[in-house]
MDTraj code that builds the backbone (N, CA, C; nanometers):
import mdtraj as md
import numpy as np

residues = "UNK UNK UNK UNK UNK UNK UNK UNK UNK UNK UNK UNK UNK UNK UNK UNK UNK UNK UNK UNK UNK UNK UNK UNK UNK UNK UNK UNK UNK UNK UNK UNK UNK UNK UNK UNK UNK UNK UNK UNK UNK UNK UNK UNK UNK UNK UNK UNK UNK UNK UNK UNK UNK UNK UNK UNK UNK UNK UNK UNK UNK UNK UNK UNK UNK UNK UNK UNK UNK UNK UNK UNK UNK UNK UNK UNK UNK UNK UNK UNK UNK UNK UNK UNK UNK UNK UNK UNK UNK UNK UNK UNK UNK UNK UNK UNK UNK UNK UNK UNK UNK UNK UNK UNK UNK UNK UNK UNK UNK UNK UNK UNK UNK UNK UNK UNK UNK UNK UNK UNK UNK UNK UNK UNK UNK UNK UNK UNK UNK UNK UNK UNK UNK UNK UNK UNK UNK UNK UNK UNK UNK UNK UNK UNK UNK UNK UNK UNK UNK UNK UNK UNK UNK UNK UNK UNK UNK UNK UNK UNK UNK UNK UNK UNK UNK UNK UNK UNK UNK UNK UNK UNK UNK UNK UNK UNK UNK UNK UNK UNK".split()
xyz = np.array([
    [4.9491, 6.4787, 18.8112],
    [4.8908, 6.4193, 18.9288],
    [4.9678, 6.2910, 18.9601],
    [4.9921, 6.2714, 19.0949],
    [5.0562, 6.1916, 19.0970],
    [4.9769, 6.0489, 19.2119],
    [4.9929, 5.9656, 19.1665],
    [4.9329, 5.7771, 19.2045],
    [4.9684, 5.7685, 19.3538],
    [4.9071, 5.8095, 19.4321],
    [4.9457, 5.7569, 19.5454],
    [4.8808, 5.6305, 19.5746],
    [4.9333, 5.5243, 19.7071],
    [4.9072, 5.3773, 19.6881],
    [4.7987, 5.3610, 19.7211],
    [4.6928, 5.4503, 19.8160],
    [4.5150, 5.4283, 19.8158],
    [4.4484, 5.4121, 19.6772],
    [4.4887, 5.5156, 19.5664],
    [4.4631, 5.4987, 19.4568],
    [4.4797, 5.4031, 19.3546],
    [4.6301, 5.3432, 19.3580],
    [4.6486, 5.1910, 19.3067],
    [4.6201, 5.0665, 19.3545],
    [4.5386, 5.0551, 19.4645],
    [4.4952, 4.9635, 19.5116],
    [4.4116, 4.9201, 19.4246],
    [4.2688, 5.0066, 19.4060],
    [4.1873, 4.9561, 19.3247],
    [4.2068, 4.9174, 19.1929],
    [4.2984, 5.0177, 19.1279],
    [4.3162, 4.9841, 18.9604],
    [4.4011, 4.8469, 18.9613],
    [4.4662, 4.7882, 19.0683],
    [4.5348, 4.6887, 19.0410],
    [4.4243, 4.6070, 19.1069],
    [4.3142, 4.5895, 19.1899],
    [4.2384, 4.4898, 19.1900],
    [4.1757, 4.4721, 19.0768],
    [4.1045, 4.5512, 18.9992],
    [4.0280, 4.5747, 18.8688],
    [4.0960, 4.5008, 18.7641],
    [4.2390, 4.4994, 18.7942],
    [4.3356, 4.4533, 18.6414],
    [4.3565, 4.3014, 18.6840],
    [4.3485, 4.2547, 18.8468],
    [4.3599, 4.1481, 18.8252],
    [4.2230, 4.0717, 18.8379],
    [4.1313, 4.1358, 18.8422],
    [4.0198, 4.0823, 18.8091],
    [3.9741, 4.0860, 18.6549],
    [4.0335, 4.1396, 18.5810],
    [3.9453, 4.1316, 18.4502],
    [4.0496, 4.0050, 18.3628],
    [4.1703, 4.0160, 18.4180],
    [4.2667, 3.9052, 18.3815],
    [4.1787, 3.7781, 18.4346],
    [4.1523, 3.7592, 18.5389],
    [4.0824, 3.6005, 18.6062],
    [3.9874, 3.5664, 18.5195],
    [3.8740, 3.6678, 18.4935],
    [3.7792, 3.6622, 18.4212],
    [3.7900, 3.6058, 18.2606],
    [3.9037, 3.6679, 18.2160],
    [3.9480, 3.6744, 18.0442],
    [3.9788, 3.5046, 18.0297],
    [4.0572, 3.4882, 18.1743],
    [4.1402, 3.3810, 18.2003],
    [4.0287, 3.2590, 18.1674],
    [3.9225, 3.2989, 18.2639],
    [3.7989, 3.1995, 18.2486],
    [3.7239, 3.1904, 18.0977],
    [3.7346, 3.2720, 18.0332],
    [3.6650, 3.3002, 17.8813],
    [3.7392, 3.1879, 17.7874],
    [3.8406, 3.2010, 17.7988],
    [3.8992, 3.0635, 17.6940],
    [3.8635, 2.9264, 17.7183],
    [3.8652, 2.9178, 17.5489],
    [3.7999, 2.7505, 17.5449],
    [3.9763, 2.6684, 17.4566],
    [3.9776, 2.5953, 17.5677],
    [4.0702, 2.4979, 17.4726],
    [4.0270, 2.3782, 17.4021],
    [4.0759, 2.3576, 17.2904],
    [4.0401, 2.2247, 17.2267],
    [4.1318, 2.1573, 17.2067],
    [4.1255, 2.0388, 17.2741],
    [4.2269, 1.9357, 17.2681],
    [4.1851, 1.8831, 17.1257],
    [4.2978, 1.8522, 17.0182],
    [4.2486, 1.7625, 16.8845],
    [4.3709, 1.6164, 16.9148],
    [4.3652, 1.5774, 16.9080],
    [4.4591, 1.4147, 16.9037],
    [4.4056, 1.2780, 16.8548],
    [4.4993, 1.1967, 16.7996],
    [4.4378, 1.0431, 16.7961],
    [4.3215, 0.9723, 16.9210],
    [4.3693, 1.0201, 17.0285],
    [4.3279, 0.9563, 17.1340],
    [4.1709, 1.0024, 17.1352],
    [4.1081, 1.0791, 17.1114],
    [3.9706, 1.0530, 17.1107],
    [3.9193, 0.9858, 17.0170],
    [3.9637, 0.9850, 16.8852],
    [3.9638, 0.9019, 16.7745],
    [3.9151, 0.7586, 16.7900],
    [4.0186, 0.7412, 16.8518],
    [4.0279, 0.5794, 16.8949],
    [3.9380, 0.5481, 17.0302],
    [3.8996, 0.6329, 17.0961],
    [3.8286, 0.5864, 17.2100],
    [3.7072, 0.5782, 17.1326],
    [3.6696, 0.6453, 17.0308],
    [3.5363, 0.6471, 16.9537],
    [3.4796, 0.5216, 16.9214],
    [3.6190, 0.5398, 16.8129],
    [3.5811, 0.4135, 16.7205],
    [3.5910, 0.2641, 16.8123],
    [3.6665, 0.2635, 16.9557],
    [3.6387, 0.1466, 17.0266],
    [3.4678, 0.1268, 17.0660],
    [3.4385, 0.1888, 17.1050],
    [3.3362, 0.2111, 17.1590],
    [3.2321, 0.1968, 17.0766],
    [3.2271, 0.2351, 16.9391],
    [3.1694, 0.1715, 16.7944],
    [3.1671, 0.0700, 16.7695],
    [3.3343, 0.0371, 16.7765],
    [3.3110, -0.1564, 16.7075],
    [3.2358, -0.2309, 16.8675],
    [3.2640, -0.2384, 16.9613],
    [3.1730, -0.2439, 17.0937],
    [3.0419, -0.2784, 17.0468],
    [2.9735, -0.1495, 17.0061],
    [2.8438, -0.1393, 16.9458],
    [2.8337, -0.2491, 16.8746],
    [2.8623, -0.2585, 16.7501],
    [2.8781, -0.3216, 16.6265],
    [2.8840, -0.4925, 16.6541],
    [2.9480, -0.5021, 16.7545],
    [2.9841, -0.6394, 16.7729],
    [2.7900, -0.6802, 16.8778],
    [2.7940, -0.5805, 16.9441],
    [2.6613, -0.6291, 17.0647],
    [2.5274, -0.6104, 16.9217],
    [2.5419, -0.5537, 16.8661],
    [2.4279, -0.5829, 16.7521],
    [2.4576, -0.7092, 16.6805],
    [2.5515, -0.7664, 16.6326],
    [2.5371, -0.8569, 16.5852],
    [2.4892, -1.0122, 16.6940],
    [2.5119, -0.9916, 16.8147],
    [2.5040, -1.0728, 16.9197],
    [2.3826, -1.0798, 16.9361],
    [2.3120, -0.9574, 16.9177],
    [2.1538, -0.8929, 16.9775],
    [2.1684, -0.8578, 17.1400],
    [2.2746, -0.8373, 17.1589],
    [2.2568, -0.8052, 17.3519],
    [2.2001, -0.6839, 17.3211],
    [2.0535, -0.6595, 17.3608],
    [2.0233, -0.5264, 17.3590],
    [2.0765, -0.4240, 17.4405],
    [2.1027, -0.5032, 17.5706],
    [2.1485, -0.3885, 17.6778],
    [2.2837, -0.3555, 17.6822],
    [2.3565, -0.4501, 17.5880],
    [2.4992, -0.3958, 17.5746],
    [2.4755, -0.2476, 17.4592],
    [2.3949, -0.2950, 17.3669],
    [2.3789, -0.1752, 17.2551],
    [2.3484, -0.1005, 17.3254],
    [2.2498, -0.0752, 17.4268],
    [2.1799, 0.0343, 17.4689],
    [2.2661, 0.0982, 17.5751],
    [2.3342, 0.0382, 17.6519],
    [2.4592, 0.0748, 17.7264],
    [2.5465, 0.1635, 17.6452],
    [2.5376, 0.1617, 17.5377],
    [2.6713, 0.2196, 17.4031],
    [2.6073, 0.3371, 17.2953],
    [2.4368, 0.3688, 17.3490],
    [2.3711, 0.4343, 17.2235],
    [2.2965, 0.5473, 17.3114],
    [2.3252, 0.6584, 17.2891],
    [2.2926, 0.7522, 17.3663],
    [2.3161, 0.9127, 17.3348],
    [2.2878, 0.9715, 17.4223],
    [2.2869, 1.0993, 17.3702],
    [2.4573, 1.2055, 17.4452],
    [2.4723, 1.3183, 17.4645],
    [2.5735, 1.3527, 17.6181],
    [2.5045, 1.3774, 17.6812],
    [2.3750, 1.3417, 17.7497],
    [2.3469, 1.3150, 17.8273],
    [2.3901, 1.2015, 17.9342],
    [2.3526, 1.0715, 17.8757],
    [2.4164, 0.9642, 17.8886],
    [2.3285, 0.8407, 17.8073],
    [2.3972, 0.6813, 17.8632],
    [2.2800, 0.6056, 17.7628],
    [2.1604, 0.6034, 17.7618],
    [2.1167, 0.5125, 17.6435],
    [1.9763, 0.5251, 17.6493],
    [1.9585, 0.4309, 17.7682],
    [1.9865, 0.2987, 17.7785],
    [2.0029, 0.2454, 17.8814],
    [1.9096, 0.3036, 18.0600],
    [2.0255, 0.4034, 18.0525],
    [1.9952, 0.4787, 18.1905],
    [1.8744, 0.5511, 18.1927],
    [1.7393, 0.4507, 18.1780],
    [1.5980, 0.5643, 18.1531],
    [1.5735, 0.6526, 18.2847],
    [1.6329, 0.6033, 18.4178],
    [1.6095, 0.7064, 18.5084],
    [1.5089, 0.5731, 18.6513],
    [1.5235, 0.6591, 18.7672],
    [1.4726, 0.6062, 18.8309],
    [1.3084, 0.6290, 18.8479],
    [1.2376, 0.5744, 18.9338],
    [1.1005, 0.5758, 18.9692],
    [1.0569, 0.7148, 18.9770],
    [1.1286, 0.7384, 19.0733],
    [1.0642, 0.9106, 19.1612],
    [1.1234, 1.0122, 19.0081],
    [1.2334, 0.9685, 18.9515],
    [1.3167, 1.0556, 18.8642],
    [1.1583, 1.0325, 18.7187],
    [1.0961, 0.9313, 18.7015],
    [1.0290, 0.8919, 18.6035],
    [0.8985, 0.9585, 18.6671],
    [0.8839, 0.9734, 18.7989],
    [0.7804, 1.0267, 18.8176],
    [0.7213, 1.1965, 18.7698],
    [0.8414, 1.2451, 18.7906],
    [0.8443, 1.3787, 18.7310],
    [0.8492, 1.4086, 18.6434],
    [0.9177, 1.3558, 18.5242],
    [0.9198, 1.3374, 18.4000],
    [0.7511, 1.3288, 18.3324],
    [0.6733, 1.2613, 18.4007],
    [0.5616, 1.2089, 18.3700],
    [0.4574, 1.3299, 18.4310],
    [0.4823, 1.4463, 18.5402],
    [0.4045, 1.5197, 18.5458],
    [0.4302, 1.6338, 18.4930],
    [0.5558, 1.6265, 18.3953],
    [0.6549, 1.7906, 18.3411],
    [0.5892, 1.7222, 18.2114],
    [0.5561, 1.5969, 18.1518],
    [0.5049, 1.5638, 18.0250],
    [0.3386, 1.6275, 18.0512],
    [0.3108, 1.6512, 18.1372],
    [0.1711, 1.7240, 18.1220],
    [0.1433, 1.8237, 18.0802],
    [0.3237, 1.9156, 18.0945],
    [0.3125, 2.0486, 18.0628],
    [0.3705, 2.0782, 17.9274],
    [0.4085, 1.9805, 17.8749],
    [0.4581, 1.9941, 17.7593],
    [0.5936, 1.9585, 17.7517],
    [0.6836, 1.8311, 17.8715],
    [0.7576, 1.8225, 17.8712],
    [0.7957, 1.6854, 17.7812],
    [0.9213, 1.5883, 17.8589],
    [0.9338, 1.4742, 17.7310],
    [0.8763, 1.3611, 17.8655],
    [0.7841, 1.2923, 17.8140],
    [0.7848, 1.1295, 17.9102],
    [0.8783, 1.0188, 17.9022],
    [0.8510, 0.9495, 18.0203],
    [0.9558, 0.8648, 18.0600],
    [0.9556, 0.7209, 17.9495],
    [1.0689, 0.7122, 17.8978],
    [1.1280, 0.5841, 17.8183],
    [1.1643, 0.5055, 17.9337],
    [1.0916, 0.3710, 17.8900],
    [1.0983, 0.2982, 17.9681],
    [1.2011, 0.1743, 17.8804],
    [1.2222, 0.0819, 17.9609],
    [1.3210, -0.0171, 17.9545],
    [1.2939, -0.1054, 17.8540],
    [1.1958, -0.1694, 17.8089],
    [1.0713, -0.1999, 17.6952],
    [1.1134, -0.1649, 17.5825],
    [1.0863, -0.0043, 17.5560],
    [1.1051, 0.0717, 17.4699],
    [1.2194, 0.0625, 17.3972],
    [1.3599, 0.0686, 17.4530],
    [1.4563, 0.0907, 17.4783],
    [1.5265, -0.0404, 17.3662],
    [1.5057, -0.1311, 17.4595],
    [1.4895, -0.2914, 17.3957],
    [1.4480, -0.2997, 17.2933],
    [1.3305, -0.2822, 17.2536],
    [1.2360, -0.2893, 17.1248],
    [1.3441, -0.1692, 16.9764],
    [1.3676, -0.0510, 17.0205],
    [1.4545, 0.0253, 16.9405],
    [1.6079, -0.0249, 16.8980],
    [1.6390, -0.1118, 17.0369],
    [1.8151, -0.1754, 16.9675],
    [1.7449, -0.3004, 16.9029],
    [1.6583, -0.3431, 16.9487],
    [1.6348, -0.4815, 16.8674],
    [1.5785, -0.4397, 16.6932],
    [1.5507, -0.3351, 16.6650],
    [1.5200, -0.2839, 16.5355],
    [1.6422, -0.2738, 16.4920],
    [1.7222, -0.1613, 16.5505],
    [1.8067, -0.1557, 16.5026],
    [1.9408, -0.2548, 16.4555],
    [1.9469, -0.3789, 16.5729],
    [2.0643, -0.4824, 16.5515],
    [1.9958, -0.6371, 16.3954],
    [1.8561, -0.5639, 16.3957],
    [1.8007, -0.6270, 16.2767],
    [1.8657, -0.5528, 16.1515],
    [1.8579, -0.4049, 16.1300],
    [1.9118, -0.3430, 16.0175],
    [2.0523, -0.3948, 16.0324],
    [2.1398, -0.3709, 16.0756],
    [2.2468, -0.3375, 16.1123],
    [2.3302, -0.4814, 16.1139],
    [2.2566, -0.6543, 16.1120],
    [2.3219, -0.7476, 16.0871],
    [2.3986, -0.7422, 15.9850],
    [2.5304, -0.7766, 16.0226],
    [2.6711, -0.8021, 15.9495],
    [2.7411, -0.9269, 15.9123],
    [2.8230, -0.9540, 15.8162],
    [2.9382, -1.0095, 15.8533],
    [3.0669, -0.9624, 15.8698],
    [3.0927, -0.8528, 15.8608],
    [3.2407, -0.7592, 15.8569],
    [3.2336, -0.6431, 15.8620],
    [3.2957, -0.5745, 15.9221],
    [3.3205, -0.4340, 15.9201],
    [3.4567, -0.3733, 15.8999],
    [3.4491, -0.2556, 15.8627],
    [3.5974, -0.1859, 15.8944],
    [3.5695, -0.0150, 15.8789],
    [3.6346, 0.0698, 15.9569],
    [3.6587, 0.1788, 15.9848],
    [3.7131, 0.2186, 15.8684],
    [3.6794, 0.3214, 15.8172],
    [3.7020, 0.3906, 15.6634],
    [3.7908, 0.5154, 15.7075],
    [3.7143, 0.6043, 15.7642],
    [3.7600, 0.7583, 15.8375],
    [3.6687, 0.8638, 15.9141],
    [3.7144, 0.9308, 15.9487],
    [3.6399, 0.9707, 16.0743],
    [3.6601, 1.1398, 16.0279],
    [3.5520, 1.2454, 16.1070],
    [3.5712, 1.3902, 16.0625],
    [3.4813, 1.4269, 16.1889],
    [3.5431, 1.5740, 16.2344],
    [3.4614, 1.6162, 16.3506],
    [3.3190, 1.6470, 16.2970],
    [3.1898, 1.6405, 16.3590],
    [3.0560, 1.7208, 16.3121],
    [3.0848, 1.8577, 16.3626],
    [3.0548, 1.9198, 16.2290],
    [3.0145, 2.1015, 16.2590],
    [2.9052, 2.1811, 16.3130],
    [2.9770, 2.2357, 16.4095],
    [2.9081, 2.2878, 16.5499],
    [2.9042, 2.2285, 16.6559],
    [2.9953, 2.1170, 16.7041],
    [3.0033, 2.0582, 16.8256],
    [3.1322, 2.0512, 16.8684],
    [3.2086, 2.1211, 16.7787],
    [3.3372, 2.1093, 16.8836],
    [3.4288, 1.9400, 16.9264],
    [3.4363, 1.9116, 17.0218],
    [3.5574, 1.8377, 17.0400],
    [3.4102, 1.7379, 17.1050],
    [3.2866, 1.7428, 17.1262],
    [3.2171, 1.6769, 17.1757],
    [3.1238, 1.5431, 17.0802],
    [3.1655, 1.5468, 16.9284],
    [3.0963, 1.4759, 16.8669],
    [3.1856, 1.4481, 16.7338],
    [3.2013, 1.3531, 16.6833],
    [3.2468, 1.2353, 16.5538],
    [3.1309, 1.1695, 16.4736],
    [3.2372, 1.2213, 16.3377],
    [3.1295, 1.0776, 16.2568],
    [3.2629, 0.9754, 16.2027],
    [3.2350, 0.8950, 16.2471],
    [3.2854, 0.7648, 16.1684],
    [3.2329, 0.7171, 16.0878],
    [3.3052, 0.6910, 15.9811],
    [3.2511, 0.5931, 15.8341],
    [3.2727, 0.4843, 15.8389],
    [3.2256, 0.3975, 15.8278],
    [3.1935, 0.2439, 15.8366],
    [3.1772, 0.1592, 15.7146],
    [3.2538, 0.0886, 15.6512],
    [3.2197, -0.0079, 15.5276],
    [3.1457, -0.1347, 15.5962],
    [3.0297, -0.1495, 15.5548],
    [3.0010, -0.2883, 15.6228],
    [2.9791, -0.3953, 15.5628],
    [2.9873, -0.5189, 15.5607],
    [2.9520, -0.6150, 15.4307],
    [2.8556, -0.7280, 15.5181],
    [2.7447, -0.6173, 15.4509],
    [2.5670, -0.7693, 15.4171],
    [2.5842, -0.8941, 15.3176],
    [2.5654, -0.9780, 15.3801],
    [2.5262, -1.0561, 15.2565],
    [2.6131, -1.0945, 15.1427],
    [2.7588, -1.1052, 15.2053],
    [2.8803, -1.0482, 15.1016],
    [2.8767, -0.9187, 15.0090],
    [2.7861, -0.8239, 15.0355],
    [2.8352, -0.7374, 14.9452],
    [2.8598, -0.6062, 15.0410],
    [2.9734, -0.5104, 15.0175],
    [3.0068, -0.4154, 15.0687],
    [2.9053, -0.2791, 15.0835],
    [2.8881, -0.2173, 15.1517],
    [2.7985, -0.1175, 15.1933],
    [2.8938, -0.0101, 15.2583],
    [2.9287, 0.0965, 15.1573],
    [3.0610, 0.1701, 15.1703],
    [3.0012, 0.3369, 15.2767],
    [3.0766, 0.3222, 15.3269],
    [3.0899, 0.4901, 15.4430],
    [2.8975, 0.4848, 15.4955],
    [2.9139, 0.4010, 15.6143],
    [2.7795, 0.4197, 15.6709],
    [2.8119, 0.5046, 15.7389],
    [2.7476, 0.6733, 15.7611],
    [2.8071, 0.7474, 15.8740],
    [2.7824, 0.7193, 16.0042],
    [2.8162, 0.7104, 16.1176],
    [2.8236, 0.7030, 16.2808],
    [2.7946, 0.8271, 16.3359],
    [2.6756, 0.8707, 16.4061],
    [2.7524, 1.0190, 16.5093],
    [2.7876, 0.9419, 16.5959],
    [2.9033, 0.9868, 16.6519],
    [2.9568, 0.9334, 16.7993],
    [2.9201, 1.0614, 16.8808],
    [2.9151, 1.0627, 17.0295],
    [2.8935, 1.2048, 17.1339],
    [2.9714, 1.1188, 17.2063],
    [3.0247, 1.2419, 17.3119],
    [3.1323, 1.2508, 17.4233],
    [3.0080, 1.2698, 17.5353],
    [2.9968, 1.2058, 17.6373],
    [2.9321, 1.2458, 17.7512],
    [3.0351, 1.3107, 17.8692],
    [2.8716, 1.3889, 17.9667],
    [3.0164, 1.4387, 18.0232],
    [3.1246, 1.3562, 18.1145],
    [3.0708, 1.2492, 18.1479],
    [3.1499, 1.1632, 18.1672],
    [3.2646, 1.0776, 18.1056],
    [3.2797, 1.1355, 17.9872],
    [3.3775, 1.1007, 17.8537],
    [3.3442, 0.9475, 17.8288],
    [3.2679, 0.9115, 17.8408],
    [3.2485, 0.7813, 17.7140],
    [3.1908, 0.8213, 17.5872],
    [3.2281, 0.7507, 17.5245],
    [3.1711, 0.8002, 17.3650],
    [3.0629, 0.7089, 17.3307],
    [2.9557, 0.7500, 17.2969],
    [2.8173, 0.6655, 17.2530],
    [2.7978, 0.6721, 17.1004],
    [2.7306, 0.6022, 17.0828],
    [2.6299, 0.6203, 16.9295],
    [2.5518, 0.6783, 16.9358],
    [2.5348, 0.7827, 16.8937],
    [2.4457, 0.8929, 16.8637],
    [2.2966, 0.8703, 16.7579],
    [2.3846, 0.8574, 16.6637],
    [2.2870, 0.8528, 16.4981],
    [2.4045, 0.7655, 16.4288],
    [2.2905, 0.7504, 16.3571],
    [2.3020, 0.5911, 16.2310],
    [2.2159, 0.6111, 16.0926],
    [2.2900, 0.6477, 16.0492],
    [2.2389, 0.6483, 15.8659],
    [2.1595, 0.5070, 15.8469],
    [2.0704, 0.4816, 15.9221],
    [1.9660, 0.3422, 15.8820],
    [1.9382, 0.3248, 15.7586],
    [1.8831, 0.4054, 15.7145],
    [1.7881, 0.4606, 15.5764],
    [1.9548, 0.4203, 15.4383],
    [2.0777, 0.4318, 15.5236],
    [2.1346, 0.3977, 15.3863],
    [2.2107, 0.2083, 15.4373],
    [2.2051, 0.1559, 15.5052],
    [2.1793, 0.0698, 15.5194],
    [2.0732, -0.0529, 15.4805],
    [1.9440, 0.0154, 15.4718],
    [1.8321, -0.0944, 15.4145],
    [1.7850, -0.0527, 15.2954],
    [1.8795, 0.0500, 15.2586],
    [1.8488, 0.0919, 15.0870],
    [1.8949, -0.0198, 15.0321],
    [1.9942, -0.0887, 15.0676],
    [2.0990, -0.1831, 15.0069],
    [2.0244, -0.3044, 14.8907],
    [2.0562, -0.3306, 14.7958],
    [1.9918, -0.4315, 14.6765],
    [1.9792, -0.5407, 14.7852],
    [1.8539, -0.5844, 14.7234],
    [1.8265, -0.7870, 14.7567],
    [1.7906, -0.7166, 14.9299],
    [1.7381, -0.6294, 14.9543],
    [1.6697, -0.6368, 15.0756],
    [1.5512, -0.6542, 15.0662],
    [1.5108, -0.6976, 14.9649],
    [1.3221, -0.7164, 14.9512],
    [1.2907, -0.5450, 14.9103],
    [1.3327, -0.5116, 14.8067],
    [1.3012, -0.3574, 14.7512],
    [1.2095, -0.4276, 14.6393],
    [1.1163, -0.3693, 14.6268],
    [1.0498, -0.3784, 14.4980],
    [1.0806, -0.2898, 14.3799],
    [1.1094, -0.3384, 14.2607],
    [1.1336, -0.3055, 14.1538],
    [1.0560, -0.2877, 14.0836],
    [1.0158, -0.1723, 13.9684],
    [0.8705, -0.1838, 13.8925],
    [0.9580, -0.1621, 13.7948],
    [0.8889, -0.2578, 13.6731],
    [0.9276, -0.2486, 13.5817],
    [0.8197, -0.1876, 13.4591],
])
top = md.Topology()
chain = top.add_chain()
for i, resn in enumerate(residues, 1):
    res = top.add_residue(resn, chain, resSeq=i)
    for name in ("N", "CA", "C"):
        top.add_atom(name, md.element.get_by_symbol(name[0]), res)
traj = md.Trajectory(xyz[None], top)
């Protein structure tokens, strides 16, 4: 049998449609220094506005990929939030809140020094999330690999995610009680 060109019309639309499609299926992952370093800027950032106590710089820098916590949303945007929390949704964080959580946190988290140890992607997020290790020194004494999550928003800034708190105020001479 032989292909006449009514007949190859379609099989060649079909072939270049399943090519476009395949085309669309790939995921690339960029790996390089350069997100690295946008991280960890954006960390010591952090690091420095906690020791300052600017809450709204921390909170500007601590967030989810969504975006910061900072950005609780507008009125009408808080309004809905507040009638989708009726149904079982999340309610609106307010600005208060927000404040009150970096100010906890820039209490744990007082320093005199830091330094960047090393960094490793988190598993299952792809090119969208980092942990950085952090040596920090309380009180003159060193407090070795605090982990960092960092997240990529989709706007590519990198936030603070999560904070190993709990190994931070484990630290001796924080007022731990000892039983003897």
């Amino acid at each position: 049998m032989q292909l006449t060109t009514a007949m190859w019309q379609p099989r060649r639309s079909l072939l270049v449609l399943v090519a476009v499609v395949a085309a669309g299926c790939t995921t690339v992952v960029q790996r390089g220094p350069g997100a690295g370093v946008v991280a960890q800027l954006s960390l010591e950032r952090f690091l420095q506005a906690s020791n300052a106590r600017d809450l709204e710089g921390m909170a500007r820098l601590f967030g989810t990929e969504s975006g910061p916590s900072w950005d609780t949303g507008s009125t009408l945007g808080c309004a809905f939030k507040m009638i989708g929390s009726w149904f079982g949704g999340s309610r609106c964080i307010q600005k208060h809140d927000v404040e009150v959580r970096m100010d906890a946190i820039a209490q744990i988290l007082r320093h005199e020094d830091y330094r960047m140890v090393r960094e490793e992607s988190v598993a299952g997020r792809m090119n969208r999330a980092t942990r950085v290790y952090v040596d920090l020194t309380v009180n003159g004494q060193v407090l070795s690999e605090i982990p960092f999550v960092m997240v990529r928003t989709g706007g590519g800034q990198w936030l603070v995610e999560e904070i190993d708190l709990e190994r931070v105020m484990a630290r001796p001479g924080r007022g731990t009680t000892v039983i003897r």
